[in-house]
C-alpha positions as CSV (number, residue, x, y, z in Angstrom):
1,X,2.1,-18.1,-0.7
2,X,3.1,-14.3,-1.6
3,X,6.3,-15.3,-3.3
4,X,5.4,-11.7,-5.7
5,X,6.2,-10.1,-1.8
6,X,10.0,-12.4,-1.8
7,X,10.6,-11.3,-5.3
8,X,10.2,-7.6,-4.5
9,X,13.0,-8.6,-2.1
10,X,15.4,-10.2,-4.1
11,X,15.0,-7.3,-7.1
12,X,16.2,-4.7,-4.3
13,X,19.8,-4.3,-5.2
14,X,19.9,-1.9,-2.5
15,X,19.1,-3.7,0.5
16,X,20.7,-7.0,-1.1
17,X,24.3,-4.8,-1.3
18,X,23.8,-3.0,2.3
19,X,23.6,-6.6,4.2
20,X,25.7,-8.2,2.2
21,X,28.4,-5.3,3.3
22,X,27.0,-5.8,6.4
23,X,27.7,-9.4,6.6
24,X,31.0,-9.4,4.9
25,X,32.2,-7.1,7.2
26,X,31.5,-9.1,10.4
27,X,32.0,-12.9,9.0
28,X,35.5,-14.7,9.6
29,X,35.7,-17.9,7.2
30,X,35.3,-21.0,8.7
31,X,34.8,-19.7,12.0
32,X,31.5,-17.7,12.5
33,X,28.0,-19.1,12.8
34,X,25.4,-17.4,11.9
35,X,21.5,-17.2,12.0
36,X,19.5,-15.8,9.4
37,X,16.0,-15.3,11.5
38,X,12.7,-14.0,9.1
39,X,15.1,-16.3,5.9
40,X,12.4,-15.9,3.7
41,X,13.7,-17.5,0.3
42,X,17.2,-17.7,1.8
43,X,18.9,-14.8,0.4
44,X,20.7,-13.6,3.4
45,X,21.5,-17.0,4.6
46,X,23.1,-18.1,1.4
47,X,25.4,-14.9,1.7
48,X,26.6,-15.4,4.8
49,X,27.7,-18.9,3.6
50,X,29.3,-17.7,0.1
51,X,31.3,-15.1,2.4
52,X,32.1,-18.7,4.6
53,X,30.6,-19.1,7.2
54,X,31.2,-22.0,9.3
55,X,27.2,-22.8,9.9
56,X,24.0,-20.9,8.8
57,X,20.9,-21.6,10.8
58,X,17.9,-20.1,8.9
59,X,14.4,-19.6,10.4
60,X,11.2,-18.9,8.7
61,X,7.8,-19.6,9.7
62,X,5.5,-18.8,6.9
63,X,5.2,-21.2,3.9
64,X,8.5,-20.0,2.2
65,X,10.6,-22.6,3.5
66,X,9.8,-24.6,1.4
67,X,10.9,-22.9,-1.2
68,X,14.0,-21.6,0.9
69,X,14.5,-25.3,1.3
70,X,15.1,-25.8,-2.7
71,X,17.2,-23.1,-2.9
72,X,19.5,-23.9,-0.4
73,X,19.8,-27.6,-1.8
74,X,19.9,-25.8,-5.6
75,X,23.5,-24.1,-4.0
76,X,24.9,-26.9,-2.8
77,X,24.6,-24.7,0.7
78,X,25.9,-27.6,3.1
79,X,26.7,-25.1,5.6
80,X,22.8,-24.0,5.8
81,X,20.2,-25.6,7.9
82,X,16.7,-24.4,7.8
83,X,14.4,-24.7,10.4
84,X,10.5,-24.1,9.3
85,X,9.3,-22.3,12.5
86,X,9.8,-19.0,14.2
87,X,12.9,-18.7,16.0
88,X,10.9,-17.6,19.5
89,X,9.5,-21.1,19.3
90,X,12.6,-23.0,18.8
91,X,13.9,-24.6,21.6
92,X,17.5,-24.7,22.9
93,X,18.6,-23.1,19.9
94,X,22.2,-23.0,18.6
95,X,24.4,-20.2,19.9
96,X,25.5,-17.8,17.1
97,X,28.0,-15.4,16.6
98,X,25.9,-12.9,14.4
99,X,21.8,-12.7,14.5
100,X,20.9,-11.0,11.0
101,X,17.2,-10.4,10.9
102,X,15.5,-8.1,8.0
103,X,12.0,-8.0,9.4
104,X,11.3,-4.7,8.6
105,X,8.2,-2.9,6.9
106,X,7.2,0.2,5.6
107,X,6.7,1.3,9.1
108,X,10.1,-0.2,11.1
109,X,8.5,-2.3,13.5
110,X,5.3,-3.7,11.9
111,X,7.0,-7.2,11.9
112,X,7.3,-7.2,15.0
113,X,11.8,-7.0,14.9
114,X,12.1,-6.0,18.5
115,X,10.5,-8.7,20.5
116,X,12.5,-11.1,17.6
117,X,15.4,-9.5,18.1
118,X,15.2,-9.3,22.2
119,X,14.8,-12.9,22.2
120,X,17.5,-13.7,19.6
121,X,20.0,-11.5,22.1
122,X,18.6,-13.5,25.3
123,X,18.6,-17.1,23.7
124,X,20.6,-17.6,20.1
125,X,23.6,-15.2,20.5
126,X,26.9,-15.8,22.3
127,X,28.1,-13.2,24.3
128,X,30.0,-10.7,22.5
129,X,27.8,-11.7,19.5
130,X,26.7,-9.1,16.6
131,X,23.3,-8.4,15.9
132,X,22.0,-6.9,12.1
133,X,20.7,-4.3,12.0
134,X,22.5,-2.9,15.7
135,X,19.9,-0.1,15.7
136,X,17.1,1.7,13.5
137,X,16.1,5.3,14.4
138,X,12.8,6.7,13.1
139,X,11.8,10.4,11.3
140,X,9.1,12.0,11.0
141,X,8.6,15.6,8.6
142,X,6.1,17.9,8.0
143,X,4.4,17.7,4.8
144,X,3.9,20.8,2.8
145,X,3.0,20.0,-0.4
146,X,-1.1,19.4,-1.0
147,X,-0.6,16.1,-3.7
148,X,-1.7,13.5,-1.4
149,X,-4.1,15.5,0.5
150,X,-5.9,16.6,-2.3
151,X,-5.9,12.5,-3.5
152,X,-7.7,12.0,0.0
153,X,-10.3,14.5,0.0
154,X,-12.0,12.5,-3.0
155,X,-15.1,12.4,-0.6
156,X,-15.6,16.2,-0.8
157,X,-15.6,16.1,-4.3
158,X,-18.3,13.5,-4.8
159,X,-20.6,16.3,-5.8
160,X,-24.4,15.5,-6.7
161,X,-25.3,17.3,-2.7
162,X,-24.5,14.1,-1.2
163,X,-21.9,14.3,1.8
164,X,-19.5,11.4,2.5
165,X,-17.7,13.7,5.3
166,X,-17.9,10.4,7.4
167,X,-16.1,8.3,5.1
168,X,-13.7,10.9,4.9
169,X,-12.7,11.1,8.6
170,X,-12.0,7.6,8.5
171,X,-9.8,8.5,5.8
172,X,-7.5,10.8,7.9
173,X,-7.2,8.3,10.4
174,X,-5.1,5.8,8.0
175,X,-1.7,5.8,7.3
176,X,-0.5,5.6,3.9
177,X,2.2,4.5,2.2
178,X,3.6,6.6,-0.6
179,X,6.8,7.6,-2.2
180,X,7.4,11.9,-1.2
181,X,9.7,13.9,-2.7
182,X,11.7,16.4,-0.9
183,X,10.4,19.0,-2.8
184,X,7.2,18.2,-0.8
185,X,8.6,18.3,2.8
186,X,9.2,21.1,5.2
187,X,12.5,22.9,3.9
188,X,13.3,19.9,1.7
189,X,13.7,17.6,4.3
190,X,16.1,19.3,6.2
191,X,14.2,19.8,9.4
192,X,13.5,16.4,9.5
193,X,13.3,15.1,13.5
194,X,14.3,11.9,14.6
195,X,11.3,10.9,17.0
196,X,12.3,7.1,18.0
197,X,15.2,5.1,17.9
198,X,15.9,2.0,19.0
199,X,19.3,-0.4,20.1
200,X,19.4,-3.7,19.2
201,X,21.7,-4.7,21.2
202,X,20.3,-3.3,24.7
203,X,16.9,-4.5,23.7
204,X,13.7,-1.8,23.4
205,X,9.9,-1.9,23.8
206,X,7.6,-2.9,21.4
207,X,5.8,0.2,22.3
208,X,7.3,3.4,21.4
209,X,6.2,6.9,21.2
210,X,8.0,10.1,20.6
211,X,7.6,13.9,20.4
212,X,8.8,16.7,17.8
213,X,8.0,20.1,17.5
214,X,9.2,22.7,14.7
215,X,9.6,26.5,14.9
216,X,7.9,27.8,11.4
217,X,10.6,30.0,9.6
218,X,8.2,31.5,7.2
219,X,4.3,31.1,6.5
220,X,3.7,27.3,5.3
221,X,0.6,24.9,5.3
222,X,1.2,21.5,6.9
223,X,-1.1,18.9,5.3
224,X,0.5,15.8,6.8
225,X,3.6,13.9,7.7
226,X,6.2,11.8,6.2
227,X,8.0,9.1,8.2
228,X,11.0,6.9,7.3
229,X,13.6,5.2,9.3
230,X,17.1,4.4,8.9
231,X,18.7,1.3,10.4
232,X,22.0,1.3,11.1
233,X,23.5,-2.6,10.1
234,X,27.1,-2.7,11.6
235,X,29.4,0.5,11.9
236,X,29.9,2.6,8.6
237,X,26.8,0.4,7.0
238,X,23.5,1.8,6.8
239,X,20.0,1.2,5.2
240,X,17.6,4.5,5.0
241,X,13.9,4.5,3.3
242,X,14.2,8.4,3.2
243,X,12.9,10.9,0.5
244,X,15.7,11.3,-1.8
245,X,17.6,7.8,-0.4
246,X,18.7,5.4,-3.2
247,X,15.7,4.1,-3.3
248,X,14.2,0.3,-1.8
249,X,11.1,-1.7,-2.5
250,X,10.5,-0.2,0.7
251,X,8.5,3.3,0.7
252,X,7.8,6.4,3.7
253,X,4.6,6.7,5.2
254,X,2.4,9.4,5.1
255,X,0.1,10.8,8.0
256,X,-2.7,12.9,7.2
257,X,-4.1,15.4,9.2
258,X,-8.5,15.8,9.0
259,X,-7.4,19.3,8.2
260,X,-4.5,21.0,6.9
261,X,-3.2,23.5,9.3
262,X,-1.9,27.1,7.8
263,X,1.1,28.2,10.1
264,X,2.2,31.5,10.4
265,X,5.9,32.6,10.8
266,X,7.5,31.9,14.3
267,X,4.6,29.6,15.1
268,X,5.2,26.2,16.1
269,X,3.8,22.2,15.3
270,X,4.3,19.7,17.4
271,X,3.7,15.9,16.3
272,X,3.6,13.2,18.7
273,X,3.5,9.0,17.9
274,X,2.2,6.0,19.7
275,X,2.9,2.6,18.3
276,X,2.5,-1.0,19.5
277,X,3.2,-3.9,17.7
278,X,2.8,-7.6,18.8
279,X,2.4,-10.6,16.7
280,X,-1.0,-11.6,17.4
281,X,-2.5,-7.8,17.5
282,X,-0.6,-6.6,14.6
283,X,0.0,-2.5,14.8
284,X,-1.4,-0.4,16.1
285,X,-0.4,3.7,15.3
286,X,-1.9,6.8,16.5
287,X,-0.5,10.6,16.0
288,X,-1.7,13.7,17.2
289,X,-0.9,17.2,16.2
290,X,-0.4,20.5,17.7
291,X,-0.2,23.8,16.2
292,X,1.2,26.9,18.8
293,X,0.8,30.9,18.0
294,X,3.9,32.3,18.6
295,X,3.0,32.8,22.2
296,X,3.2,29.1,23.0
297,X,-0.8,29.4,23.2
298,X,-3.2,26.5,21.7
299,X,-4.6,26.9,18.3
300,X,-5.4,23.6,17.4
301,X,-5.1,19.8,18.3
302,X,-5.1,17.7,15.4
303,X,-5.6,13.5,17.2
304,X,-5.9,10.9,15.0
305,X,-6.1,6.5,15.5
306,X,-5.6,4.2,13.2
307,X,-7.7,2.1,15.0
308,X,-10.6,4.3,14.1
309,X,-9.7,4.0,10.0
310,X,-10.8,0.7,9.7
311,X,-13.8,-1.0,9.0
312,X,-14.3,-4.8,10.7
């Protein structure tokens, strides 16, 4: 049971405060139900009844419930019911007022929120009903300073004339997750492009992809690429993983390139993303990168898999 993983959740005061806002903001005492789906220990569901709801439904597959199970009956929570199975598998559910649901990783979508969430709209929510988080948009920025690069190139450095250039292009084609400063990022940040984003509430593809491209404003080298997402949970209440954000238990991800690529002034990068999540395949990520003379003309194509950064 990875109860270290719940505790992380319950120590983030951050993302305890923004759904509890969230929830507080939307919940009318003794009148709305809600449905906690992903409940873990409970946390979110024993919110939303402190703040009154009329009826909690919580839904967690993994082992958890158990525990969520004790805690609920430890709170004297007889508003809360928990059911021990995934909410896509419950039949006939209850209709709800307000689906809450923080399935979210490092990358947005690895727990697979959308297809939750699409059937959560379709089956468990009344008409009219809320849905938290309502939307979640994704960034990507170039990265610009060499400190995890350098960490990743540990394979040129083995020394001894042995080469492990193999290993290392398996390497560059995994995504890491890190904590980046602004310092490190393409004019502090501030050019950061928002590739993806998705709406809750109209439903979304498990398979997204996006394109960016910047316009270099002086000579930089671009060893990689942060990403980060912010989710927006009900109007005026937001979560964001970005550099500099008040920081979460969650971190950004990093996406190396095999090489870093030197860019001129008025020269341009492009980055494009594929992602595709399901439940029994996991996630699945690939990124390719494109650096432009000032021209427009092809200097170099950068395509990485994750796919291909993995040993079976």
């Amino acid at each position: 049971m990875r109860i270290e993983y719940h505790r992380t959740l319950i120590a983030d005061e951050v993302r305890n405060d923004a759904f509890f806002a969230a929830l507080k903001s939307v919940i009318e005492p003794g009148k709305t139900v809600v449905a906690d789906i992903g409940a873990g220990t409970g946390l979110l569901g024993l919110m939303a009844a402190k703040l009154g709801a009329k009826q909690v439904y919580l839904y967690e597959t993994a082992e958890v419930a158990s525990v969520a199970a004790k805690v609920i009956n430890a709170n004297r929570a007889r508003s809360c019911q928990i059911f021990a199975c995934h909410s896509t598998e419950f039949d006939n559910p209850p209709k709800v007022d307000v689906v809450v649901s923080e399935t979210l990783g490092n990358y947005a979508f690895e727990e697979n929120i959308i297809d939750t969430l699409h059937d959560a709209r379709r089956r468990h929510l009344k008409p009219g009903g809320i849905i938290i988080p309502s939307r979640v948009t994704q960034y990507v920025s170039p990265v610009v300073g060499p400190r995890i690069d350098r960490e990743l190139r540990a394979w040129e450095r083995v020394g001894h004339g042995l080469d492990f250039s193999a290993a290392q292009a398996m390497s560059f084609n995994n995504v890491y997750v890190r904590t980046l400063q602004p310092s490190e990022l393409l004019r502090n940040g501030a050019d950061a492009k928002a590739w993806d984003e998705v709406d809750f509430a109209s439903g979304g593809r498990s398979h997204r992809k996006g394109e960016v491209s910047w316009k270099i404003a002086e000579q930089q080298t671009v060893y990689g690429f942060a990403y980060w997402w912010t989710a927006q949970l009900v109007p005026k209440v937001s979560l964001s993983t970005a550099p500099g954000a008040p920081q979460t238990h969650w971190e950004q991800l990093y996406f190396p390139l095999q090489e870093p690529i030197a860019v001129k002034k008025g020269e341009q990068v492009s980055l494009s993303l594929r992602s595709k999540s399901s439940e029994e395949g996991g996630t699945h990520l690939a990124w390719t990168a494109v650096h432009l003379n000032s021209a427009g003309s092809l200097l170099r194509r950068h395509a990485h898999d994750l796919d291909k950064g993995y040993l079976p």
